[in-house]
SEMI-694263 format. One record per residue: x, y, z of N, C-alpha, C in turn. Coordinates in steps of 0.05 Angstrom, whole numbers, plus 5000, padded with zeros to 4 digits. Atoms other than C-alpha are relative to their C-alpha. Example, Ala and Ser with C-alpha at 12.3 -4.5 7.8 and 13.67 -1.06 7.14 Angstrom:
SEMI-694263
501849765000524649105156501850245000/498449764999527349795143498550225014/
This chain:
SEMI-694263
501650215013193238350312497250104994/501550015004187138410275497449835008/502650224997179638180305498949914981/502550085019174837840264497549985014/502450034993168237970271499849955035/499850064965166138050351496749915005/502650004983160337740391500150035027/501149774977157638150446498449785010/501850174987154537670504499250175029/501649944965150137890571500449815014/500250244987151337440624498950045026/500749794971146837630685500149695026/499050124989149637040719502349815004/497050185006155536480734498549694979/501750225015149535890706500650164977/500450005031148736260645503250124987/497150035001156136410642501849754984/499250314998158335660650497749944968/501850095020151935530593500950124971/498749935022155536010545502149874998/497250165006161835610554499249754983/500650165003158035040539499049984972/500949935024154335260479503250024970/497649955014161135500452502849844992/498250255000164834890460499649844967/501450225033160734620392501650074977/499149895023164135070350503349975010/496850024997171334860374500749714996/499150245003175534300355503250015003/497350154995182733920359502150274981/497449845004188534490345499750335010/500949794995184235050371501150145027/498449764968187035630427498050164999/500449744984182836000465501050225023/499449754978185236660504497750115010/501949874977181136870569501450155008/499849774990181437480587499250255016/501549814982179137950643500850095032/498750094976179538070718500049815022/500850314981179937630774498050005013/503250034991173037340788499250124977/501449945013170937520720499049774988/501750175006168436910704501749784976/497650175011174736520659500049765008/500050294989174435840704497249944992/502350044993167235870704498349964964/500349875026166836050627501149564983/499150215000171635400622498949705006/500850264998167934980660496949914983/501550125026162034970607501549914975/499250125020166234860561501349764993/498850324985169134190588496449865006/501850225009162333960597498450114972/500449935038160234190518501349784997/497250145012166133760509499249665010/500850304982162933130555501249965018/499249984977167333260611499549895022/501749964974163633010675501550055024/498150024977169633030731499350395006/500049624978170733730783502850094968/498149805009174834250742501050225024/499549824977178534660780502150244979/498149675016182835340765502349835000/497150065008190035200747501250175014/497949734991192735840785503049835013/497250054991197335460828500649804980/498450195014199134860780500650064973/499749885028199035260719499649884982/500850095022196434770675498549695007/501750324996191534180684498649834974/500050225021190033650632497049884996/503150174999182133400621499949784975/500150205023181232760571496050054996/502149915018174633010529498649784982/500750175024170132570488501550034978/499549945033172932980430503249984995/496149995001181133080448499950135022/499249894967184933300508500150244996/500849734992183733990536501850095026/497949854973189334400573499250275007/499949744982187334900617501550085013/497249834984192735400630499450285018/500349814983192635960682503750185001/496049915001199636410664499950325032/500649814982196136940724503250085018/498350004983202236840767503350054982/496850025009207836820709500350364981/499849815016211137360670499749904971/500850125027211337370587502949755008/497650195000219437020596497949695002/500250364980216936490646497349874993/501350135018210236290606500649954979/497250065017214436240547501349775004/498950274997218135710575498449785023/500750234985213535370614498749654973/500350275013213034830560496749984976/502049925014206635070521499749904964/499250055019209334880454500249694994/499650284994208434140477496849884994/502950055019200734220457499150244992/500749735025198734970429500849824975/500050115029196234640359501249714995/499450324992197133990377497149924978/503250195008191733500335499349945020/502650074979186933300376499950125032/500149864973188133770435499150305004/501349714999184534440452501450165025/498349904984188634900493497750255008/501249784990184935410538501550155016/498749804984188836050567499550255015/500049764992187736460623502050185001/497849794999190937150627502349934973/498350055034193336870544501250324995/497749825012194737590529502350105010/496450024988200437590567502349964982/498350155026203437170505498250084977/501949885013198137450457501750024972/498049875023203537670407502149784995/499450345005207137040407498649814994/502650205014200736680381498750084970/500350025033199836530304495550084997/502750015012192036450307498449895029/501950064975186436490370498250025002/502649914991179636500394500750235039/499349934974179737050444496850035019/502349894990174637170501500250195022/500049664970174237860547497749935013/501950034986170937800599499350245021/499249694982169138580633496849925024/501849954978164138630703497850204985/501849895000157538940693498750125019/500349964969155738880767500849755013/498350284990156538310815499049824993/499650265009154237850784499249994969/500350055030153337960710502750124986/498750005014158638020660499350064972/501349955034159238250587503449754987/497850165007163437690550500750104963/498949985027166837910480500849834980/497050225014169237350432501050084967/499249865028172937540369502749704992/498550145009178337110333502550224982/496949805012185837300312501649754975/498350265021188336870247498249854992/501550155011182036460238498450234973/501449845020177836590179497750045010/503249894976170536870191497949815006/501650284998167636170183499549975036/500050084972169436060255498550195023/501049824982166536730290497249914993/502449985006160336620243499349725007/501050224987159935870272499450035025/500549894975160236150336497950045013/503249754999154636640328497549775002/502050074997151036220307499249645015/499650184985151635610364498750225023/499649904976151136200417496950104997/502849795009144836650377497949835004/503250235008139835960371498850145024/
């Protein structure tokens, strides 16, 4: 798959982490997939939970690892946060994903997405690599969108 356009983020904490999620939430709407990507404790739940409150969220978010998929109701549309950490490609595949990926009014968020990466028409992806312990470098690029959407991005994240 082809990226579009990448933005490069510093994150020298989990606050300004969670504040990029948040920022980044503006430029997302109802049929949208994001893929998180990185290692564990790179900052993917934390990345998530700004982006649930971007979204107007106020409730606890929690990781999905053990329930593999939790459900938030959003000012804007419902928001599934999936965690496939524990499955293979088969058994995320059939865990039922196809029941909102590109749903109207629902925004699908995926940890450990490139797992299924290649079974996905069109994504926002985000890498997330360690810097030290507690800063991160976050990547976001897009697979199938046009450049409208990186360059909305940019410029939500750059103000």
């Amino acid at each position: 798959m082809k990226f579009n356009l990448t933005l490069k983020l510093k994150s020298l904490s989990a606050t300004e982490t969670k504040h990029y999620g948040e920022l980044f939430s503006k430029a997302l709407s109802g049929r949208d997939l994001v893929v998180l990507v990185g290692a564990l404790g790179g900052g993917k739940t934390t990345f998530t939970k700004g982006i649930l409150k971007g979204l107007g969220y106020r409730g606890r978010v929690l990781s999905p690892s053990f329930t593999l998929v939790r459900e938030y109701l959003t000012k804007k549309f419902k928001t599934y946060h999936v965690d496939l950490y524990r499955l293979d490609k088969n058994e995320a595949l059939n865990l039922g994903l196809d029941d909102f990926i590109y749903s109207d009014n629902s925004l699908t968020l995926i940890e450990w997405g490139d797992r299924i990466d290649k079974e996905l028409d069109k994504y926002i992806v985000v890498k997330f690599s360690y810097l030290a312990e507690s800063s991160r470098q976050l990547l976001i690029s897009t697979v199938g969108y046009n450049k409208q959407k990186i360059k909305a991005i940019k410029g939500l994240i750059n103000k």
